[in-house]
C-alpha positions in Angstrom: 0.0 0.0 0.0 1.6 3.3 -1.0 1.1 6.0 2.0 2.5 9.4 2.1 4.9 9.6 5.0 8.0 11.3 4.7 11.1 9.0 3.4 12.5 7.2 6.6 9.3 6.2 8.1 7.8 5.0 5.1 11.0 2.8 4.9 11.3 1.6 8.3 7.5 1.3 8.5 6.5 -0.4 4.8 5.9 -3.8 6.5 3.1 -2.1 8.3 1.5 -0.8 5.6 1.3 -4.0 4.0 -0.3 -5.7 6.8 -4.1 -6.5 6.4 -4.9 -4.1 9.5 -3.5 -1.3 7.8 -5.8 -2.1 4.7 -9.0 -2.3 7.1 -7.9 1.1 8.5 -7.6 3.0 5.3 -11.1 1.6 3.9 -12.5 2.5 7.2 -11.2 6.1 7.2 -12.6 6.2 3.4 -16.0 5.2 5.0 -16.3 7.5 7.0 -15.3 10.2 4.3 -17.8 8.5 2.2 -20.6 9.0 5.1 -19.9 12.6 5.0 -18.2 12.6 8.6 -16.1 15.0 9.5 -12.6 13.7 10.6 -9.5 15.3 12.3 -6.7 16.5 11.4 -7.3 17.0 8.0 -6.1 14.4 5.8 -2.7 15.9 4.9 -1.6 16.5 8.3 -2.4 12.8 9.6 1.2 12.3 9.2 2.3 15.5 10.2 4.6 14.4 13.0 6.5 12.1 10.9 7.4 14.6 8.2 8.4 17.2 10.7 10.5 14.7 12.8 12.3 12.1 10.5 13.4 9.0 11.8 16.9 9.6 12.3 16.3 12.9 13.6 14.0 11.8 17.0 15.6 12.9 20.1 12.2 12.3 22.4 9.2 11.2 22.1 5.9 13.1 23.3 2.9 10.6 23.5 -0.6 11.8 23.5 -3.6 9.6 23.0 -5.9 10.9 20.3 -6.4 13.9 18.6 -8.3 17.3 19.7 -11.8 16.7 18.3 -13.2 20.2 17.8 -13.2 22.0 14.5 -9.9 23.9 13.7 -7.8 22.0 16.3 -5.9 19.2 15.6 -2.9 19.7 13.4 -0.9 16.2 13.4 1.1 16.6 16.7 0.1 15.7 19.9 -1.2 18.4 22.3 -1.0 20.9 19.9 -3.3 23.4 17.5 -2.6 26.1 15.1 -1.5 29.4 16.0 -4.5 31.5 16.7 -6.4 28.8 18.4 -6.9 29.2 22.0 -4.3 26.6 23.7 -5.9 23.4 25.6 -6.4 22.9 29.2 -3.6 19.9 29.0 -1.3 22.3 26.5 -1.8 25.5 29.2 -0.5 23.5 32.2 2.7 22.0 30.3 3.6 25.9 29.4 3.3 26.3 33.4 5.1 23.5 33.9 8.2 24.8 31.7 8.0 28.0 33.1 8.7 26.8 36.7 10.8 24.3 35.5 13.2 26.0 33.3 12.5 29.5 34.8 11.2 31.5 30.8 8.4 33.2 29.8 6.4 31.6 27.3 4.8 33.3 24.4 1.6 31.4 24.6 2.0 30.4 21.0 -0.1 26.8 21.3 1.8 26.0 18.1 4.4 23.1 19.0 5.8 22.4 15.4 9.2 24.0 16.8 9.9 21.5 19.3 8.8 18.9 16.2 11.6 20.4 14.1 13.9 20.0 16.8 13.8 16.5 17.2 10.6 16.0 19.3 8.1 13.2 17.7 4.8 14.8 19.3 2.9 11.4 18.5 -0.7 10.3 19.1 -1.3 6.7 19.9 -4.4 7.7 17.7 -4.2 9.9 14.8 -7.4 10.3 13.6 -10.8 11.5 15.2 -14.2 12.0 14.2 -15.9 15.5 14.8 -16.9 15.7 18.6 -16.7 12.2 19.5 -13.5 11.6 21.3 -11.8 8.7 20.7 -13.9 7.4 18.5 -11.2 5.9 16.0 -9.4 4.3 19.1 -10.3 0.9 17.7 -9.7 0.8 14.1 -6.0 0.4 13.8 -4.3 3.2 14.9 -2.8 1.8 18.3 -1.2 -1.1 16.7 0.3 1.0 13.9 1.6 3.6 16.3 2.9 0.6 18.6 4.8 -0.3 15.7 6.5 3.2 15.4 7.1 3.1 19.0 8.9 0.1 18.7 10.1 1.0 15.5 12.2 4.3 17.6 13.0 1.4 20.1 15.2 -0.5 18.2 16.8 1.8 15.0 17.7 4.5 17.7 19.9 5.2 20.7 19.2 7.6 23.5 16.0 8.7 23.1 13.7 10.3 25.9 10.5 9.3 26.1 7.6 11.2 27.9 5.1 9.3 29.6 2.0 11.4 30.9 -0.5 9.5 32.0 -1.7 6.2 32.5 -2.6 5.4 28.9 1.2 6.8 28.0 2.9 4.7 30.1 1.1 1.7 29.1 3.2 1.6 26.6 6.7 1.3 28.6 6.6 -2.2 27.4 7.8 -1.7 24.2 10.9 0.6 24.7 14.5 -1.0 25.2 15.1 0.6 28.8 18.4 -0.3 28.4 19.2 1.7 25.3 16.6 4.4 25.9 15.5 6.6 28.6 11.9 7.0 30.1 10.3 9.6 32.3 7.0 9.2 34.0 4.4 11.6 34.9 0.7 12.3 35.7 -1.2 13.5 32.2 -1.1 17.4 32.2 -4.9 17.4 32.1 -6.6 19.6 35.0 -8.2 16.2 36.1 -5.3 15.0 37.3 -5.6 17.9 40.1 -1.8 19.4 39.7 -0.1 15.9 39.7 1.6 16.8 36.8 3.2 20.2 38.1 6.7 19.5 39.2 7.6 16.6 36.8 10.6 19.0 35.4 10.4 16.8 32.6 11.7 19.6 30.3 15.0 20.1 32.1 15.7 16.6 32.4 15.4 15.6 29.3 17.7 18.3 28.2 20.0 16.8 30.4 19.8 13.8 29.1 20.6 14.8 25.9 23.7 17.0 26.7 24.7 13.3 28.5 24.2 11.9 25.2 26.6 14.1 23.2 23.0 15.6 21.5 21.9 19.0 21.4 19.4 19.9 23.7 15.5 20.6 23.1 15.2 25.0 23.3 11.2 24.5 24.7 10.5 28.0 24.9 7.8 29.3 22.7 
């Protein structure tokens, strides 16, 4: 199956797209397009995250769960929207957190396609969404393709960070080589988790871990 996705993934991931799930997943996404359902991100920013951060390029991974569902939101990274868009609750409280953190202002710019360019896969476990209905493509493919790229990061790169907010994020701990790769945990930055996130200082320590890996760090200001 021919998909458009930048160079390196469409590489390392062709045996994906081959499978029968993959199939199933594209017919169903042509369904629903068919039915006259509105579906997020648009369809040529579904792989958005992949053509900003190449393979060989992914310093940390930043793992959401499925798209924003309300018109004009989603753009193909996790946790972002498009400039001009009013930021997220979840997106609002990670600026907070890299203010106290790393001690900077942010701009307020919801925008995170800088980070992406950087080095930072901002990846959905989910990349698709129908209009209002969250997670409503959470069971027609998605997870075990994006468990694939997961894995896929796992075992073609070396000292990558991974960010795990959440309880659905850190599900996925299972399939990253903690010997070769690096893993921080934290509560989801959503206001239900009551603050637990706050404090995390993921930011500076993964910029640590970078400069311990001989990598240039991640500038997260906005």
């Amino acid at each position: 199956m021919d998909v458009n996705i930048e160079k390196s993934w469409k590489e390392a991931l062709q045996s994906e797209f081959d499978k029968p799930y993959f199939a199933r997943l594209v017919s169903y996404l042509h369904q629903e397009k068919a039915a006259g359902r509105k579906i997020y991100p648009p369809g040529g920013k579904i792989f958005r995250a992949f053509e900003l951060t190449p393979l060989p390029e992914v310093k940390a991974v930043i793992l959401g769960q499925d798209p924003y569902h309300n018109p004009g939101q989603a753009m193909g990274l996790s946790f972002s929207v498009p400039e001009g868009v009013t930021a997220p609750p979840s997106l609002k409280n990670i600026f907070k957190e890299i203010e106290s953190d790393l001690g900077i202002r942010m701009s307020g710019s919801p925008d995170l396609e800088p980070w992406a360019r950087q080095g930072v896969l901002m990846l959905n476990a989910v990349l698709t969404v129908r209009e209002n209905q969250p997670t409503s493509h959470g069971n027609i493919g998605w997870q075990e393709f994006t468990d694939a790229v997961i894995s896929c990061i796992s075992e073609r790169c070396d000292g990558v960070v991974f960010l795990l907010w959440g309880n659905y994020a850190r599900s996925k701990r299972g399939l990253i080589d903690t010997s070769r790769h690096y893993v921080l945990e934290a509560a989801h930055p959503s206001p239900l988790a009551r603050g637990a996130f706050f404090g995390c200082r993921h930011f500076s320590k993964t910029n640590a871990i970078l400069l311990q890996e001989h990598k240039t760090p991640i500038n997260w200001q906005l």
